[in-house]
C-alpha positions as CSV (number, residue, x, y, z in Angstrom):
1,X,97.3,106.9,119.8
2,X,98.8,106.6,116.4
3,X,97.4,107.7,113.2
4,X,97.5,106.4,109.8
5,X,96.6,106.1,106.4
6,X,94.4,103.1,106.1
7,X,95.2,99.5,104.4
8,X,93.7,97.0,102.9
9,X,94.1,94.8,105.4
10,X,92.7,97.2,107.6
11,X,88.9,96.8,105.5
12,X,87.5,94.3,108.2
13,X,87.7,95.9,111.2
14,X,86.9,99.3,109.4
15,X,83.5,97.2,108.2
16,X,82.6,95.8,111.3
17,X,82.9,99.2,113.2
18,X,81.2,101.0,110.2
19,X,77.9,98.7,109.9
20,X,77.9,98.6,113.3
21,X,76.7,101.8,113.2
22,X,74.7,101.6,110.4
23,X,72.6,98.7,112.0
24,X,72.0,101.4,114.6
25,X,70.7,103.8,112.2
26,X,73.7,106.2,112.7
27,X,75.8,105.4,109.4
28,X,75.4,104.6,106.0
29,X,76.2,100.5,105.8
30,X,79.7,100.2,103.2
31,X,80.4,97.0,102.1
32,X,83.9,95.4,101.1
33,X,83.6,97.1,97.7
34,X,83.3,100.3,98.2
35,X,85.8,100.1,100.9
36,X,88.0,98.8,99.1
37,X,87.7,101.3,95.9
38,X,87.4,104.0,98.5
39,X,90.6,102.5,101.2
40,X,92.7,105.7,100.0
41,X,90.5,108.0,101.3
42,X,90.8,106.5,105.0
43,X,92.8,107.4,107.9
44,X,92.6,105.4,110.6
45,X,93.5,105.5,114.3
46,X,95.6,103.4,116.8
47,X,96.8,102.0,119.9
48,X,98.8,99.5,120.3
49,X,98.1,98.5,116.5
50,X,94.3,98.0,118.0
51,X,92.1,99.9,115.5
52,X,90.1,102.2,117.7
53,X,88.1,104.2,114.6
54,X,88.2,105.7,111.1
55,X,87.3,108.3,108.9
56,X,87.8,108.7,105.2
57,X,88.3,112.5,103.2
58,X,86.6,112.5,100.0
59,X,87.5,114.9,97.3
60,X,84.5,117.2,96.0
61,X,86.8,118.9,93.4
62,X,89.9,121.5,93.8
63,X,88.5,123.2,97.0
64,X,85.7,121.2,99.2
65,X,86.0,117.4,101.0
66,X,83.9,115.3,102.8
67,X,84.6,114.0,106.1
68,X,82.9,110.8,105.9
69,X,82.4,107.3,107.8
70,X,84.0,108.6,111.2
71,X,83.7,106.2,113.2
72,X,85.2,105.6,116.8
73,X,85.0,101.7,118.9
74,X,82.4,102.3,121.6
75,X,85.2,102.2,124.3
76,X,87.4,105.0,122.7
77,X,84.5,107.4,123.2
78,X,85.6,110.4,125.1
79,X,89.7,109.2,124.6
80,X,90.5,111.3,122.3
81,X,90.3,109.3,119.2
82,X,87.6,111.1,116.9
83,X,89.5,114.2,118.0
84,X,92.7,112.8,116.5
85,X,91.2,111.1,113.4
86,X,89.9,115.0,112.8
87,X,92.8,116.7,113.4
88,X,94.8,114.1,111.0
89,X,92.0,114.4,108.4
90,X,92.3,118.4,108.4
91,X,96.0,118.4,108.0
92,X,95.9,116.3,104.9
93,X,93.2,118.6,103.8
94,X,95.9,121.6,104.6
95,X,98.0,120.2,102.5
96,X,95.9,119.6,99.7
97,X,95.2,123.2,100.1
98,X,91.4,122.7,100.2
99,X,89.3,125.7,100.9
100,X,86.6,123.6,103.2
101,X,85.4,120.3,105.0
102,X,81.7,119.8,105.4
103,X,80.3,116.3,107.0
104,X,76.6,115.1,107.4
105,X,76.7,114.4,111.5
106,X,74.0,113.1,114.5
107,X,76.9,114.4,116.6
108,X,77.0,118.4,115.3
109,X,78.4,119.3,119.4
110,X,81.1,117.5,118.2
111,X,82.3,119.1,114.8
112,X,81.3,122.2,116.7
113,X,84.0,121.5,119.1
114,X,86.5,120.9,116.3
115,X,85.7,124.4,114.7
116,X,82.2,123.2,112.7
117,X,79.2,125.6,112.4
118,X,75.9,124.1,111.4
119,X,74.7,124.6,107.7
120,X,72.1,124.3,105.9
121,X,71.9,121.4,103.4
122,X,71.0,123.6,100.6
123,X,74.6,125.6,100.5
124,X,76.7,122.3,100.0
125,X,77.1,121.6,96.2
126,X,75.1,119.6,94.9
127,X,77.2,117.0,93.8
128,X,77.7,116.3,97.6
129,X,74.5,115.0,97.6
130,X,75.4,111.6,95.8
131,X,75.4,109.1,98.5
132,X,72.0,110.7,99.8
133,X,70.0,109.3,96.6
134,X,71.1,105.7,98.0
135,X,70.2,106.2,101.6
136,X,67.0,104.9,103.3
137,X,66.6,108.4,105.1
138,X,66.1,110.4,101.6
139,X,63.2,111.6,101.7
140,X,63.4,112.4,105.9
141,X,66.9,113.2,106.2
142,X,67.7,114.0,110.0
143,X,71.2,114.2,109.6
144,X,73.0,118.1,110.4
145,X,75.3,119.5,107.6
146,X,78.3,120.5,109.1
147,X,81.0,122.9,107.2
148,X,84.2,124.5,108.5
149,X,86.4,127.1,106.3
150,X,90.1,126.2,106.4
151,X,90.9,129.9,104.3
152,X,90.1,133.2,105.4
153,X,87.6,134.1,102.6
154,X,86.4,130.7,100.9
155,X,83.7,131.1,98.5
156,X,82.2,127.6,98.9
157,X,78.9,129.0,99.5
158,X,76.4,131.7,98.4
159,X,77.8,133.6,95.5
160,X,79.8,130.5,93.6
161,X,76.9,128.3,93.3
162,X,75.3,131.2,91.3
163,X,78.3,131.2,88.8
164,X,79.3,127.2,88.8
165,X,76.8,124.5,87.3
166,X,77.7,121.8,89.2
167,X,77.4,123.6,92.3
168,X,73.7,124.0,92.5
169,X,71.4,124.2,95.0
170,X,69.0,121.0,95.5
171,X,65.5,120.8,95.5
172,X,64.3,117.5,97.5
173,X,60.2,117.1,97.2
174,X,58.9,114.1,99.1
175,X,57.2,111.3,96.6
């Protein structure tokens, strides 16, 4: 297995294995769009130039990413390929020098495994929030907030949202 930054001629495959998971009720659906404004953020994964899955890092500010849309073909399950997607998606992270990754997961064993602990929502900025106002889950969100600290003595949490304005704690009340 090969990793590699993702390209626009990679967008189909990356859709089809995407909203296949969103028709399942496990992803947010992404259309061609969004992909395509968003196709720098993606890695994907390989073998034999078959694309087994994807994931995309996105970019909170200075210090915090997303690991979003990962995404591995039903046959790669248990190979190894969500394990190197992660691994590529935390060294580019490393060299970014970001602080911390967080992810919103139905699979929390899994980011546990790669060196996630569980989270409440609550301690992720804010501003991380912004593709939950669109989904159909809002208001019962089921998903687990994952976050894992890639310095010794990141302040992502607690104390910083106290001093930062756009790191705030939200307040969801059902309609």
């Amino acid at each position: 297995m090969t990793t590699r930054k993702a390209r626009m001629t990679d967008i189909p495959p990356i859709l089809d294995l995407i909203n296949g998971y969103a028709r399942a009720g496990l992803m947010l659906p992404r259309n061609e769009f969004e992909l395509s404004e968003g196709i720098r953020d993606f890695t994907v994964v390989l073998a034999q130039e078959r694309l087994l899955g994807c994931a995309a890092l996105h970019f909170y500010g200075p210090a915090l990413a997303e690991v979003r849309s990962l995404a591995v073909t039903p046959e790669a399950h248990g190979a190894g390929a969500g394990r190197t997607l992660m691994n590529a998606l935390e060294s580019e992270a490393r060299e970014f020098e970001l602080d911390a990754l967080f992810a919103f997961t139905y699979v929390p064993l899994f980011f546990s495994k790669m060196g996630y602990r569980e989270v409440e929502r609550g301690e992720l900025p804010l501003k991380a929030w912004k593709d939950c106002l669109r989904c159909p889950k809002f208001q019962a969100c089921d998903e687990i907030a994952v976050l894992k600290l890639l310095k010794s003595g990141a302040q992502i949490l607690g104390s910083r949202a106290a001093e930062d304005p756009l790191i705030q704690i939200p307040t969801f009340r059902p309609v």
